[in-house]
C-alpha positions, -999 to +999 in steps of 0.1 A: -273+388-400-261+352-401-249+331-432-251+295-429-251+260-443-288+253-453-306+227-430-334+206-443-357+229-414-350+259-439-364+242-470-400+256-465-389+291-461-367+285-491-392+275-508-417+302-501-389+331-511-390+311-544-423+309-550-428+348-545-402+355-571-414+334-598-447+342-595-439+382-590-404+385-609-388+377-642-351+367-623-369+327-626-382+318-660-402+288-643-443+299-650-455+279-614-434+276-580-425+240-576-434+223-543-417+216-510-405+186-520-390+195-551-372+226-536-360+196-510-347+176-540-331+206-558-308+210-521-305+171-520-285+172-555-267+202-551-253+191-514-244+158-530-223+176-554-207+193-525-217+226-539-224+254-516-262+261-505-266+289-480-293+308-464-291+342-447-311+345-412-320+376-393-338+373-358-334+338-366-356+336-397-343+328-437-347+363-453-323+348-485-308+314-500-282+313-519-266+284-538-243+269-567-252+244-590-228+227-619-235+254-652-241+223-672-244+186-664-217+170-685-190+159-670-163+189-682-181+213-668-173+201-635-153+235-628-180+259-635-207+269-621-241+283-623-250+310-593-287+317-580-297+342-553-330+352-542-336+374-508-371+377-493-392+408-507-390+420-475-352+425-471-344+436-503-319+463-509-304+457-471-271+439-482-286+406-483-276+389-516-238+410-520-229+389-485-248+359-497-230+361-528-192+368-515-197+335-490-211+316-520-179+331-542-155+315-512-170+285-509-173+280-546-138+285-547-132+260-523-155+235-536-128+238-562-150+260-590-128+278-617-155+302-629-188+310-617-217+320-646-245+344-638-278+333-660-295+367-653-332+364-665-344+399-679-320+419-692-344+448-670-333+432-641-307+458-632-304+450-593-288+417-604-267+431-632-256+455-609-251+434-581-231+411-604-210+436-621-198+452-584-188+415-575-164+413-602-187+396-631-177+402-666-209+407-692-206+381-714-237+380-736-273+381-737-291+357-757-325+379-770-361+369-762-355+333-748-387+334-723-424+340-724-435+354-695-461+385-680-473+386-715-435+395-731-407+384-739-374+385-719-338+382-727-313+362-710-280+380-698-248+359-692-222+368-665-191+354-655-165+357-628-132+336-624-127+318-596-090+309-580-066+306-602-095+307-631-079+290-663-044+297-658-035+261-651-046+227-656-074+209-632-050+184-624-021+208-617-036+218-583-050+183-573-085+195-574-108+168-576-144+173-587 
């Protein structure tokens, strides 16, 4: 298995991982997949961030994407970050997303991040939990019944990991710049 930089030649696959899970899963609380294009301009802003975007490849095809993505748009939360990770249904539970996610934790770290949130959707979804709590993520909360989807409602879990040197200093005191 190979982890890489994502291309703009692995947006369609990307996209088609996507659309499985949010049409088959609870993980996304989007209702319909969105389209090439907008998968294409979900990489284009992350990249010019320079956040990390990733896929995993096996006999050369994408079989997971991961990526980071500011938690929140303003400004001081330019040190944290929001993770999402989806593998293909056909590679689950081979390893996939924990090395997609310990790449995506280094390079996070070097994009400068200071703490990394998980927003987990489904408190049910116990691979992620789990998969999060082995990589070092802290429950944090779980905000009750915040999506309508499958005909019920599903909680939001909240996960967090520090990254670096986490809070223990000052942005400026390291010369990050993000």
């Amino acid at each position: 298995m190979l982890i890489r930089k994502v291309t703009e030649d692995d947006i369609e696959a990307i996209q088609s991982i996507y659309a499985h899970w949010v049409l088959n899963g609870t993980a996304s609380f989007e209702l319909e997949p969105p389209s090439i294009d907008e998968m294409r301009r979900r990489y284009n802003d992350v990249i010019a961030k320079g956040l990390p975007y990733l896929v995993a490849l096996q006999d050369h095809a994408v079989i997971g994407y991961a990526y980071a993505n500011w938690f929140r748009p303003r400004p001081a939360y330019r040190f944290c970050v929001e993770n999402s990770i989806y593998v293909s249904p056909h590679a689950q539970r081979g390893g996939v997303a924990r090395l997609l996610m310990v790449e995506l934790i280094a390079r996070a770290e070097a994009a400068g991040a200071r703490q990394m949130i998980a927003v987990i959707g489904d408190s049910a979804n116990r691979a992620s939990i789990g998969l999060h709590s082995s990589m070092g993520f802290e429950l944090v909360g779980v905000i009750h019944a915040t999506g309508w989807k499958f005909d019920r409602w599903l909680d939001t879990v909240l996960m967090q990991r520090t990254l670096g040197v986490g809070s223990a200093h000052p942005a400026s005191v390291d010369g990050v710049v993000a």
